[in-house]
C-alpha positions in Angstrom: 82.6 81.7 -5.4 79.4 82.8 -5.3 75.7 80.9 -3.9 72.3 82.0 -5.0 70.5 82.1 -1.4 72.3 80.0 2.0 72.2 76.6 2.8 68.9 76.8 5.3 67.0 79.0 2.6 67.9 75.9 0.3 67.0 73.2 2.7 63.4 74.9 3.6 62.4 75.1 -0.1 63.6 71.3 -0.4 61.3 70.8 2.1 58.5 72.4 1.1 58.7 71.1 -2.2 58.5 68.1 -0.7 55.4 68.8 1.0 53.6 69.7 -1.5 55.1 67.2 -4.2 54.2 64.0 -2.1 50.4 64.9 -1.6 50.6 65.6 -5.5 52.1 62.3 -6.4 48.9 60.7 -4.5 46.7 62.3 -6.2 48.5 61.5 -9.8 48.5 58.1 -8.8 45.0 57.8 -7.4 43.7 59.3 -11.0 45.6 57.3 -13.5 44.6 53.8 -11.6 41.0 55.4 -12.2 41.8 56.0 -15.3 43.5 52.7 -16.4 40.9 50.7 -14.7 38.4 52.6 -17.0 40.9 51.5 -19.6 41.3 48.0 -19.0 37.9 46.9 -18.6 37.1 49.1 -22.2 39.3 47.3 -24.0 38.5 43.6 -22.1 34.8 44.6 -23.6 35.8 45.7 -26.9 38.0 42.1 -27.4 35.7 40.0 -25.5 33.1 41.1 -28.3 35.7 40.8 -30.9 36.0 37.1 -30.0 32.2 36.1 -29.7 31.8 38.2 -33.1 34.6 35.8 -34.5 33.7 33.0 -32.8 30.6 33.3 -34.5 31.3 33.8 -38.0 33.7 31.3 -38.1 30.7 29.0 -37.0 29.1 30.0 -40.4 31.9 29.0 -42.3 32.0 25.3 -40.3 35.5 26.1 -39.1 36.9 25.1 -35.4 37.4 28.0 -33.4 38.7 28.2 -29.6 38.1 30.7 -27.1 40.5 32.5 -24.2 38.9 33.8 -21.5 40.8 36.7 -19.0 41.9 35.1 -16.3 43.7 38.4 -14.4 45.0 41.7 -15.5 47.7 43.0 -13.0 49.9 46.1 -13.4 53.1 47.1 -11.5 53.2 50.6 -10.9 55.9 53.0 -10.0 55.9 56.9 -9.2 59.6 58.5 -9.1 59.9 61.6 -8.3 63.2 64.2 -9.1 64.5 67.8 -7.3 66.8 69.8 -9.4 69.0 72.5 -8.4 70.6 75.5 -9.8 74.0 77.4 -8.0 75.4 80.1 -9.7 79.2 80.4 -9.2 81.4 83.7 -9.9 80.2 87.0 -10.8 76.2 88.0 -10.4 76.5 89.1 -13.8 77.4 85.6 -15.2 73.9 84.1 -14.3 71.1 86.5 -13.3 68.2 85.7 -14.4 69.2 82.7 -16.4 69.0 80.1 -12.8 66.1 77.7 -11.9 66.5 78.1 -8.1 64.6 74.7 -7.7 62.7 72.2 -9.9 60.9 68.8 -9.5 59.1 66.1 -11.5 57.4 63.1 -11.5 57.5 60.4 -13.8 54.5 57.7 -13.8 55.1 54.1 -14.7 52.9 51.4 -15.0 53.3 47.5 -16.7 50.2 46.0 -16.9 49.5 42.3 -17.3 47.0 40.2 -18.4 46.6 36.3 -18.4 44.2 34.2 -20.5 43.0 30.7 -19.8 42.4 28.4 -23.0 38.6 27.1 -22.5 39.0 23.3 -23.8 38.3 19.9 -22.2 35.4 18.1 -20.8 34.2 20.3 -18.9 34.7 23.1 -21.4 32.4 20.9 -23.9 29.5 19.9 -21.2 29.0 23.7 -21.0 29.3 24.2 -24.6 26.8 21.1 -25.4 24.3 20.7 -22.2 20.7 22.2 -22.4 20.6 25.6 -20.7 19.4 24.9 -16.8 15.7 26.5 -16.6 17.4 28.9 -13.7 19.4 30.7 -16.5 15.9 30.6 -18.8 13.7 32.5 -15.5 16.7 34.6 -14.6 17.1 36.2 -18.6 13.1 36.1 -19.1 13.2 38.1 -15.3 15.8 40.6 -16.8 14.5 41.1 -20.0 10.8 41.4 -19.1 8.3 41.6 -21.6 10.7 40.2 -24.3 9.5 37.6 -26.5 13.3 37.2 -27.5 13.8 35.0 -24.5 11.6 31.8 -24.9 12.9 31.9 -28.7 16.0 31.9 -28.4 16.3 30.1 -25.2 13.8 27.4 -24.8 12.9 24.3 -27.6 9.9 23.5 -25.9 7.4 24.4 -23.7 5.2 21.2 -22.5 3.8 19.9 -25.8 4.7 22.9 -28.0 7.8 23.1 -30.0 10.0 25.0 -31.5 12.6 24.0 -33.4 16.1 24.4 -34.3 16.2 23.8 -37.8 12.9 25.0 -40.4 9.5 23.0 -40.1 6.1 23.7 -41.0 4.9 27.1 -39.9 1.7 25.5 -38.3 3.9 23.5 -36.4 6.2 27.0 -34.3 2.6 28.9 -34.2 0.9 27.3 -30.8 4.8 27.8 -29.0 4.8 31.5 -30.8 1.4 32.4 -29.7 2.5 31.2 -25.9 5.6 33.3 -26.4 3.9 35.9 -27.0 1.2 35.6 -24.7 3.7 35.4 -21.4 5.5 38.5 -22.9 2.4 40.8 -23.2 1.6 39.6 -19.2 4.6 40.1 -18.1 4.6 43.7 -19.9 0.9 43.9 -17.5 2.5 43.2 -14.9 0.3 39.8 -14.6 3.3 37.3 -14.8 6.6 37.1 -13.3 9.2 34.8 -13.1 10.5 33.8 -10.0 14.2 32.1 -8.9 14.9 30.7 -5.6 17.9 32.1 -4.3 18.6 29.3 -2.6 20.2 25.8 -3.8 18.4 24.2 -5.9 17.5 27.4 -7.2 13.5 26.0 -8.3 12.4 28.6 -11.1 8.5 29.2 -11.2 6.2 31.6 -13.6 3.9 33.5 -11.4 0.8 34.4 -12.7 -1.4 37.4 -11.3 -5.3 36.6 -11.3 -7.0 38.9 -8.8 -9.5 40.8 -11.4 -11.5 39.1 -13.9 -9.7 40.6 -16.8 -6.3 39.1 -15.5 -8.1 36.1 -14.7 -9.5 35.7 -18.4 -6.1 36.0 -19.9 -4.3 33.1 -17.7 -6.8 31.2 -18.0 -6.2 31.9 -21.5 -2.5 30.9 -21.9 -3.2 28.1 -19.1 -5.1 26.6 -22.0 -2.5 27.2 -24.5 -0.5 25.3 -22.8 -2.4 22.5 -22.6 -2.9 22.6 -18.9 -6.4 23.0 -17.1 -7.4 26.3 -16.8 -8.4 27.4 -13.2 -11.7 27.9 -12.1 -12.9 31.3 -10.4 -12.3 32.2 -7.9 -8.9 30.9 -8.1 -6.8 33.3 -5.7 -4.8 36.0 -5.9 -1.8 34.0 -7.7 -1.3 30.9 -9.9 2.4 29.8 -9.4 3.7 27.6 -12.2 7.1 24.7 -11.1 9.2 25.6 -14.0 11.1 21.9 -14.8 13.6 20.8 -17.3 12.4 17.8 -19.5 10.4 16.3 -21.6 5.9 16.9 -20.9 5.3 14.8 -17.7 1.4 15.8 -18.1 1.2 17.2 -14.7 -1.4 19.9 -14.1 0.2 23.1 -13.1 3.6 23.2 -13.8 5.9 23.8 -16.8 8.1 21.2 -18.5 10.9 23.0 -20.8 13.4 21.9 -23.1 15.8 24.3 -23.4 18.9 25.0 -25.6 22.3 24.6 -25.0 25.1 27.4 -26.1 26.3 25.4 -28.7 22.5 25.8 -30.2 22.4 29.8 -29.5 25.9 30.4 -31.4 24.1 28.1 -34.2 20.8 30.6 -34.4 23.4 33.7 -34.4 25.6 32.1 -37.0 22.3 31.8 -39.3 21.9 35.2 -39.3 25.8 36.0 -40.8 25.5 38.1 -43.8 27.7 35.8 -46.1 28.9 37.8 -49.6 27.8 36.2 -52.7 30.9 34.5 -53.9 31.1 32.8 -50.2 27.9 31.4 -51.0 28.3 30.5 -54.6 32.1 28.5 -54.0 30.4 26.6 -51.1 33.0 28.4 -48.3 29.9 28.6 -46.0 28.4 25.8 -44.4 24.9 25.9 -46.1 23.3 23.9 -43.4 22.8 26.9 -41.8 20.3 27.9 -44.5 17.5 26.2 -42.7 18.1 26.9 -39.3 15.1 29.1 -38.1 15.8 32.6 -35.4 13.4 34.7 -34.3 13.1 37.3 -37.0 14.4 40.3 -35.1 17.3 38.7 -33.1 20.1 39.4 -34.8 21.9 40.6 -38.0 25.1 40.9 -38.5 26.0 42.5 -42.5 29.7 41.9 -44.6 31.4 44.4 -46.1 34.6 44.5 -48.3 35.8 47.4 -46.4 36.2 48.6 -42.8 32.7 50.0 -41.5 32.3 53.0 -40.1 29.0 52.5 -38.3 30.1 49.6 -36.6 29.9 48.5 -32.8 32.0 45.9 -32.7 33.6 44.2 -36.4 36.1 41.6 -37.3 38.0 41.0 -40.5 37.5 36.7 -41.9 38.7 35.8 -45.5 38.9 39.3 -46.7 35.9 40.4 -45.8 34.7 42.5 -42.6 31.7 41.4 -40.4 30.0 43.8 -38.1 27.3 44.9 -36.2 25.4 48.2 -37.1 25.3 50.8 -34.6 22.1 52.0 -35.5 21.0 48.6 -35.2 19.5 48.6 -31.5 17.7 45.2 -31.7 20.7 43.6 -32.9 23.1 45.4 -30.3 20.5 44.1 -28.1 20.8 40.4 -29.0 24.5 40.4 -28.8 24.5 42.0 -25.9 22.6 39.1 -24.6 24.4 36.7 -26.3 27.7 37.8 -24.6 25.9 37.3 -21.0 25.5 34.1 -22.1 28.5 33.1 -23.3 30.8 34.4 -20.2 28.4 33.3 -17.5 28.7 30.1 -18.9 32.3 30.1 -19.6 33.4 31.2 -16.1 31.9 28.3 -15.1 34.0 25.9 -17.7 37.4 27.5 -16.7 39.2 25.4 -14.3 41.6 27.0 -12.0 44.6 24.2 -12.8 44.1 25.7 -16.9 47.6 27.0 -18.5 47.3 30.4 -18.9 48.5 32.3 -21.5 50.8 35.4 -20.1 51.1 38.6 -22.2 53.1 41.8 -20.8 51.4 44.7 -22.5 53.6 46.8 -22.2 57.7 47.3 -21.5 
């Protein structure tokens, strides 16, 4: 009987192998929860905007829809390692060069889980159906400064202007237009700014910039616009405007909004579903949504009888596919807002006592 090296040489390369395999394993491990993190919250995106897509369309068509909303994603992992061996027995001849004196490897396991929470109930539907507080209103205008997209999509009124949810008169949007406008271009100046307190109750105001007389000539501008009474010079450095939800209480200096509630935002991005002719023509589609007026570069989402290929997120309803062009920046834009929207004010309608819906993805 014959031993390819002694017992110690054997025992030292065990040990060193083990030495270096260990400080390996943590570094294989370290990387692939960076990596599967990447993964998870890529593919959370991908079907979080699958399901607003959906949700969406199947507005259009006046179906019911329901919504799940990712409660937790947890994932068991395991790292087990192996050491192999080789021994040659008899003759040096039998087995030289043909032995693999020592040989590891490491197998990397992971189970991941994730839970969904069905959003349903009254608090689900006060969410859903309650006008948008005017915190949310300054805090997207603040983000999105400059955009005229905001006060359109977000607001029905603005003191005694309106602007309404379904079509009416074109003289009747201009004044709240024109304002819409107007705010964006000074925000774009740098000459207004909305402003949330960080504190509880979280007062919203629109701060406007009048230390020049150029500045000063365009709030007074939009002061009157608004109907309220344009300051005098010199006025100060600053005009700040109380930004309240409600109907016009005709006090000087301070903003009186009506805004929208979700349930009215999904309605303005369900108008702008491309619905194929024979949809139309057989009545599938809700046609109410015909007159429902949206700012004219929100959104646009197009049909196609195949899969696109341009598309940056799609979903498949009654044989037909729905999607978003990925050269469409403007839209991509919209939805992008639209799905800030919709999980800021979802987290908020998910109690923690919901049944949750469990699913392994993977062995």
């Amino acid at each position: 009987m014959h031993f390819d090296g002694t017992a110690t040489s054997w025992a030292r390369r065990t040990a060193l192998l083990f030495a270096l395999f260990l400080p390996g394993c943590s570094t294989l491990g370290t990387q692939l929860i960076g990596n599967g993190r990447a993964a998870y919250n890529e593919i959370i995106r991908r079907t979080d905007d699958e399901q607003l897509l959906g949700l969406i369309v199947r507005t259009r068509y006046g179906e019911s829809s329901g919504l799940l909303a990712v409660t937790s994603v947890t994932a068991n992992v395991r790292v087990r390692g192996s050491i192999g061996g080789e021994l040659g027995i008899g003759p040096d001849a039998s087995f030289a060069g043909n032995l693999v004196p020592l040989s590891a490897g490491a197998v990397y396991e992971e189970n991941p889980t994730i839970s969904y929470a069905p959003l349903q109930g009254e608090r689900f539907t006060r969410q859903l159906l309650s006008p948008l507080p005017v915190e949310i209103l300054a805090l997207f205008a603040r983000a999105l400064r400059g955009s005229e997209l905001t006060l359109g999509l977000f607001a029905e009124q603005i003191n005694t202007l309106r602007n309404p949810l379904y079509d009416v008169p074109v003289e009747q949007r201009a004044g709240f237009e024109r304002v819409a406008r107007q705010i964006a271009g000074l925000e774009r100046d740098g000459i207004a700014e909305w402003w949330v307190d960080p504190e509880p109750p979280h007062d919203a105001k629109l701060v406007l910039s009048c230390d020049a007389p150029e500045p000063c000539a365009r709030v007074r501008e939009l002061m009157e616009a608004l109907g309220l009474p344009a300051p005098a010079d010199p006025v100060g450095p600053r005009v700040a405007l109380p930004v309240r939800l409600g109907v016009p209480s005709g006090e000087p200096l301070r903003l009186d909004i009506q805004t929208r509630s979700l349930f009215d935002v999904i309605t303005i991005a369900a108008a702008r579903v491309e619905v194929p002719e024979p949809d139309l023509r057989e009545g599938r589609a809700d046609p109410r949504y015909e007159r429902v007026s949206a700012p004219a570069d929100f959104l646009r989402i197009h049909s196609s009888e195949k899969r696109p290929e341009n598309a940056t997120v799609a979903v498949r309803h009654r044989g037909a596919w729905f999607y978003i062009d990925d050269a469409d920046a403007s839209s991509k834009f919209a939805f992008r807002i639209l799905g800030s929207l919709l999980a800021m004010r979802l987290a908020e309608a998910a109690p923690a006592t919901t049944p949750m819906l469990t699913i392994p993805a993977s062995r």
